[in-house]
ZAMARGU-4260 file (C-alpha; in steps of 0.2 Angstrom, whole numbers, plus 5000, padded with zeros to 4 digits):
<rodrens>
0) 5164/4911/4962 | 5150/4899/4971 | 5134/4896/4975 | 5134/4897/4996 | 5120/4895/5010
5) 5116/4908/5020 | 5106/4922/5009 | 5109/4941/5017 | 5116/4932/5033 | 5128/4925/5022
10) 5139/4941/5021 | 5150/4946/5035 | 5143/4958/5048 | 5124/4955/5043 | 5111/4946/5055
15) 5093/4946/5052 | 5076/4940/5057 | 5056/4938/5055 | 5042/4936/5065 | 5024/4935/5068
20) 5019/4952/5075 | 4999/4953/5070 | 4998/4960/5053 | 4992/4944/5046 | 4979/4934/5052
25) 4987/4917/5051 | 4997/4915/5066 | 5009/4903/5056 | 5014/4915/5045 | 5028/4929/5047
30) 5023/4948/5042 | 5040/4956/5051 | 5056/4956/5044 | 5074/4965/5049 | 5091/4965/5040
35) 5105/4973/5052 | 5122/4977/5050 | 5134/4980/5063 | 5142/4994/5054 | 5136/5007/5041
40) 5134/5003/5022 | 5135/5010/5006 | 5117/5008/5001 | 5109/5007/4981 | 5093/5005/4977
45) 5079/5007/4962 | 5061/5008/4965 | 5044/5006/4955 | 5039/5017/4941 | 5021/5016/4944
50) 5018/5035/4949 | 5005/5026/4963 | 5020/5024/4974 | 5020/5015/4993 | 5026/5029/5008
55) 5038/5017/5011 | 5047/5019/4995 | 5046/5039/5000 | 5053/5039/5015 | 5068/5026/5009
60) 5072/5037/4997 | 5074/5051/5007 | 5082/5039/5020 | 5097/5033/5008 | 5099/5049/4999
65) 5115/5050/5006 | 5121/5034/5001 | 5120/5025/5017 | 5108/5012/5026 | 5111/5001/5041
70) 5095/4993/5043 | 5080/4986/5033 | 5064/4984/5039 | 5049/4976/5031 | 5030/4969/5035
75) 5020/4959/5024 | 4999/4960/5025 | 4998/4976/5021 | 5007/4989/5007 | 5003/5006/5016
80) 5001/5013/5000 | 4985/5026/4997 | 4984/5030/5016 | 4984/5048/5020 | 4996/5044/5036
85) 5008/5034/5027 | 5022/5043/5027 | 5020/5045/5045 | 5019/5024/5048 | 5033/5022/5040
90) 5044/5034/5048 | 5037/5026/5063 | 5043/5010/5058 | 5058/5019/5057 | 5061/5026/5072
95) 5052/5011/5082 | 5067/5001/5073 | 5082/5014/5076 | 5077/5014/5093 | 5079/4994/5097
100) 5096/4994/5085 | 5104/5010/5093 | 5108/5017/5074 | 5098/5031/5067 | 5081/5032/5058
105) 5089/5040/5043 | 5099/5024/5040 | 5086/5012/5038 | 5077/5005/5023 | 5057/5004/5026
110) 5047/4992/5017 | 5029/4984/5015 | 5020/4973/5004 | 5001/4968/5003 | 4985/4975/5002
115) 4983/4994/4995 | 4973/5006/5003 | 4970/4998/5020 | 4977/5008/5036 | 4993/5000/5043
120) 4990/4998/5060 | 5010/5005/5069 | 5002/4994/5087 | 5007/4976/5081 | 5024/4982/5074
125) 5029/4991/5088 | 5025/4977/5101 | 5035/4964/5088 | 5051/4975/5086 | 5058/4968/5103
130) 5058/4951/5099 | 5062/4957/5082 | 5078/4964/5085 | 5083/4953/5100 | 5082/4937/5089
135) 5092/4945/5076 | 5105/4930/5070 | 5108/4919/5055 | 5089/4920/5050 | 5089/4923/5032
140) 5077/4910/5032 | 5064/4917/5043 | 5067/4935/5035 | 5062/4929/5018 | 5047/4921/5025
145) 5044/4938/5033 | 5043/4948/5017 | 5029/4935/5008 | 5013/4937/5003 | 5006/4926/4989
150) 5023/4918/4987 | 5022/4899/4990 | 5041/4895/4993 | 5055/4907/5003 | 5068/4916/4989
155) 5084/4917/4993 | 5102/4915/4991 | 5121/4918/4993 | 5138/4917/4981 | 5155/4919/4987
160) 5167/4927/4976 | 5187/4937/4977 | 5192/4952/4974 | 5213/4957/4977 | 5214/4942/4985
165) 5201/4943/4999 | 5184/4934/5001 | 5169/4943/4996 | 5151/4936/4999 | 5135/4944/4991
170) 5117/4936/4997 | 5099/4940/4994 | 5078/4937/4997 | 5065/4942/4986 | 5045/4943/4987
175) 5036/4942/4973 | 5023/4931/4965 | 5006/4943/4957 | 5009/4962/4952 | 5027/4959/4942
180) 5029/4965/4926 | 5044/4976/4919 | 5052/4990/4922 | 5061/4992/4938 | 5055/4986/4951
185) 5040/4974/4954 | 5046/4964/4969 | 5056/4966/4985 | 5071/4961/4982 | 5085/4962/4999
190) 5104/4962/4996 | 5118/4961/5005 | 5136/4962/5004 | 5154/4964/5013 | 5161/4969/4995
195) 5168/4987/4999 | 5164/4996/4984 | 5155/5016/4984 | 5138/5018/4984 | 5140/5028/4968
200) 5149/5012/4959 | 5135/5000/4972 | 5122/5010/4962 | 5131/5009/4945 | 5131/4993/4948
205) 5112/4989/4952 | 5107/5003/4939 | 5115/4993/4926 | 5110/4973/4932 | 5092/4976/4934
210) 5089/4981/4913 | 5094/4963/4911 | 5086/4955/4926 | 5073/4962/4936 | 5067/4974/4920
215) 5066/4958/4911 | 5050/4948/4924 | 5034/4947/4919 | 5020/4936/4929 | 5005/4945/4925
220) 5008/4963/4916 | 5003/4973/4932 | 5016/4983/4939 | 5017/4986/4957 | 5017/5002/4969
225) 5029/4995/4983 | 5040/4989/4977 | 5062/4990/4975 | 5076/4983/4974 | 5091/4989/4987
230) 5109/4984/4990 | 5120/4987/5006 | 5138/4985/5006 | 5147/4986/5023 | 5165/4982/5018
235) 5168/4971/5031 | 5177/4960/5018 | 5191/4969/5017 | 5196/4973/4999 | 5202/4988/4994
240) 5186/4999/4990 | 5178/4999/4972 | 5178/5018/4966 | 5179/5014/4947 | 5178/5003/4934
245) 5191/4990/4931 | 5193/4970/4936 | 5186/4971/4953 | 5169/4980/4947 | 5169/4967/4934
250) 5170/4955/4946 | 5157/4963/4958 | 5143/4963/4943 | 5145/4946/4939 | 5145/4941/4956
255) 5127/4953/4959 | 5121/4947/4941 | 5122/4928/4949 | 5111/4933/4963 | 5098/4942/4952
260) 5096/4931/4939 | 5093/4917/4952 | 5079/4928/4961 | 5071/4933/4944 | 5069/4915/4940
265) 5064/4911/4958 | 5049/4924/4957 | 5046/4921/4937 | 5042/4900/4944 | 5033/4905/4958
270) 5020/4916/4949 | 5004/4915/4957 | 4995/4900/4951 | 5009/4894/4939 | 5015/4877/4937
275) 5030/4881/4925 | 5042/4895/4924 | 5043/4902/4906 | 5062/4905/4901 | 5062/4915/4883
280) 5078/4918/4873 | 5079/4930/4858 | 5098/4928/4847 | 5099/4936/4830 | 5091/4954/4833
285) 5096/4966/4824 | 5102/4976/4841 | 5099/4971/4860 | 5082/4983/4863 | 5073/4973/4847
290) 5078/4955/4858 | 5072/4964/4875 | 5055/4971/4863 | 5052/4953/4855 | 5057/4942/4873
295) 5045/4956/4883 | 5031/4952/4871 | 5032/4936/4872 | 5032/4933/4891 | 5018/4946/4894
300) 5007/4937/4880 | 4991/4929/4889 | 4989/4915/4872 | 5006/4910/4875 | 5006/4909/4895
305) 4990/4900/4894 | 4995/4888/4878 | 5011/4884/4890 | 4997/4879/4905 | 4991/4869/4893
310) 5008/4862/4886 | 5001/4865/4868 | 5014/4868/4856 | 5003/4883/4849 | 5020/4892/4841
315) 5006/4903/4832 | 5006/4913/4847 | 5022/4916/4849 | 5025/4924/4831 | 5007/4932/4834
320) 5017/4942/4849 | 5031/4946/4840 | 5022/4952/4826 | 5012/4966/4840 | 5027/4969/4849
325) 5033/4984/4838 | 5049/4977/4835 | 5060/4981/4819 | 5057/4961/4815 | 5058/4952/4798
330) 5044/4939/4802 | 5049/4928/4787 | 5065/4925/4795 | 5059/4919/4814 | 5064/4903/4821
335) 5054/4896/4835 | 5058/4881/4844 | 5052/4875/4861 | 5065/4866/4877 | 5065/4858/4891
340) 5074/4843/4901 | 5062/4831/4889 | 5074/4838/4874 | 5071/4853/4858 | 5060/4853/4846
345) 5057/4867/4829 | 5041/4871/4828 | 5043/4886/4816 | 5056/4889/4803 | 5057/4906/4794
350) 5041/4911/4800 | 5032/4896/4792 | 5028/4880/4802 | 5037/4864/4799 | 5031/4846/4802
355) 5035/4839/4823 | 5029/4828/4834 | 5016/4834/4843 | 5017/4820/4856 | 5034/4825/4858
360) 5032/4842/4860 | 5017/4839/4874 | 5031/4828/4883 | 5043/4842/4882 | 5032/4858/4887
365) 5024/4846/4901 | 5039/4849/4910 | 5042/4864/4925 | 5056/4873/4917 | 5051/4877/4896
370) 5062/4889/4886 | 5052/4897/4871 | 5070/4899/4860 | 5069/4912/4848 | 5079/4915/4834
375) 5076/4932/4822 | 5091/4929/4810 | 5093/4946/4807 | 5109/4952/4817 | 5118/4950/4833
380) 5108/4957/4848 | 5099/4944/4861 | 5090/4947/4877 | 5081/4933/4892 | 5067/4937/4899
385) 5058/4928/4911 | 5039/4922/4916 | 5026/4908/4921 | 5009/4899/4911 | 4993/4909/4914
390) 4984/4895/4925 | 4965/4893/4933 | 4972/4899/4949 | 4978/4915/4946 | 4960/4920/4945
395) 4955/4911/4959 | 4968/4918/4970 | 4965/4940/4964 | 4948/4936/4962 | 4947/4936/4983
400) 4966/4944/4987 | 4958/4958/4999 | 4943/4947/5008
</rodrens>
């Protein structure tokens, strides 16, 4: 298995583009994106649990309910979400984009991301859908900037793996950067793959990963009304089909597990505002939702984010989060030490603090990447979870996100 350029281009079959169609304001910025396959797909996918939900989650739900998608379609600049005709945009989008790709409406995915409760105009979507589909290609790229909003840098990304003997290639792009917090999904998350495999086993699949993954991002506790994760597998690659569990499933996971820990990092670092992405590991739990608690608490904790803004090795905050989390945790027995590429340091053993350097815990949490390393001592379960510092610009940039 590797790491490979091409993101959901990467995979056999799949072209895709982005453009600027008028959404947005800023001429230099793309608000249109579109995934395409040449042949059906299996098609997976998990959505928000905020009972606000986007029309576009509805009318992909109903799109993909028979397992099968051919096309995605997304806009950026606005969420259609809270407007009383919707439903009906999107399933304009919808057929707008069936039309151009000669497939049917049913089978494709609709998306959007961006303001709430603002009217989505279907005029500036309609007019960019030629060009859209006619410069469909090896534009990973341009799709992932299509799908942005607050995000500063593109997310994607592509790994090649085998299965019986034949090539497989899984890519994806994710949005995501204010309004992420856990429990499935609070991004847009795009992912493709030649991997033959069902869409009941491609929804296993996904079901399973995203407890682990996206289930386990926080940027700023708010969960979103957009937003999913969804998988399309073509089969183009050629492998026998995955209908069960076995090796080639295996193989499969690990290979989607790659992609998604990669994008939940991506989004985790490129919080809005942040200057670090916060990386925290919990060992010795007594089972694996006690580690998921205690790692959840700690990324979501605003002390903490802001203490790792200020690179202030304020480990009090961190067993202040632990101790609210309402975890089964023997807070006498909690290690605490904080990492980076500057090196580890302790900075609490058995719940008590120990004597370090301070300067060289400043040098270490100066850094982008800091893991907050947790140990509870009290069994086997552990969990990651992922998040950024709490920073000045956070405020700055929702202070004024609609005007």
């Amino acid at each position: 298995m590797k790491i490979i350029s091409g993101g959901v281009c990467a995979a056999k079959g799949f072209t895709a583009n982005g453009v600027h169609c008028g959404i947005r304001k800023n001429k230099e910025k793309r608000d249109l994106s579109l995934i395409f396959s040449e042949v059906k797909a299996n098609a997976a996918a998990v959505y928000t649990t905020n009972l606000v939900k986007g029309a576009p989650l509805l009318v992909t739900k109903r799109h993909i309910a028979d397992g099968i998608a051919q096309a995605v379609i997304c806009n950026s600049g606005n969420a259609n979400t809270c407007n009383a005709n919707g439903v009906e945009i999107a399933e304009q989008m919808s057929d707008i984009a069936a039309k151009q790709l000669g497939i049917s409406p049913d089978d494709i995915v609709v998306a959007s991301t961006g303001v709430i409760g603002q009217p989505l105009d279907i005029e500036p979507i309609a007019d960019g859908i030629v060009s859209l589909a006619d410069g469909l290609g090896d534009f990973s790229d341009y799709a992932a900037e299509g799908i942005m909003t607050t995000d500063t840098v593109k997310k994607d990304i592509a790994v090649s793996f085998e299965i019986g003997g034949f090539e497989c290639k899984i890519g994806g792009i994710a949005k995501g950067s204010g309004m992420i917090h856990p429990n499935m999904a609070t991004m847009l998350v795009f992912i493709t793959t030649d991997c033959a495999i069902s869409s009941e086993m491609l929804q296993k699949a996904l079901s399973t990963d995203i407890k682990n993954t996206f289930n386990m991002v926080s940027v700023d506790g708010d969960t979103s009304t957009n937003d999913m994760v969804t998988v399309l597998a073509n089969g183009m690659a050629g492998n026998k089909e995955i209908t069960c569990d076995g090796d080639d499933f295996d193989t499969f996971m690990q290979a989607l597990n790659t992609v998604t820990v990669y994008l939940c990092k991506a989004i985790a670092g490129d919080g809005e505002g942040a200057t670090k992405m916060l990386e925290c590991t919990v060992d010795g739990a007594k089972d694996e939702l006690t580690a998921k608690t205690v790692a959840k608490a700690v990324i979501c904790s605003s002390l903490t984010k802001a203490a790792m803004f200020g690179a202030d090795a304020n480990w009090g905050r961190v067993l202040c989060s632990i101790g609210y989390s309402g975890a089964d945790v023997d807070v006498n027995k909690v290690d605490v030490s904080f990492i980076s590429v500057k090196g580890e340091i302790l900075v609490c053993k058995n719940g008590a603090g120990v004597d370090f350097s301070e300067e060289l815990a400043k040098e270490i949490l100066l850094e982008r990447d800091i893991t907050i390393s947790i140990n509870l001592n009290s069994g086997d379960g552990k969990a990651v979870a992922w998040g950024c510092d709490l920073t000045y610009d956070y405020v700055k940039i929702n202070g004024d996100y609609r005007t």
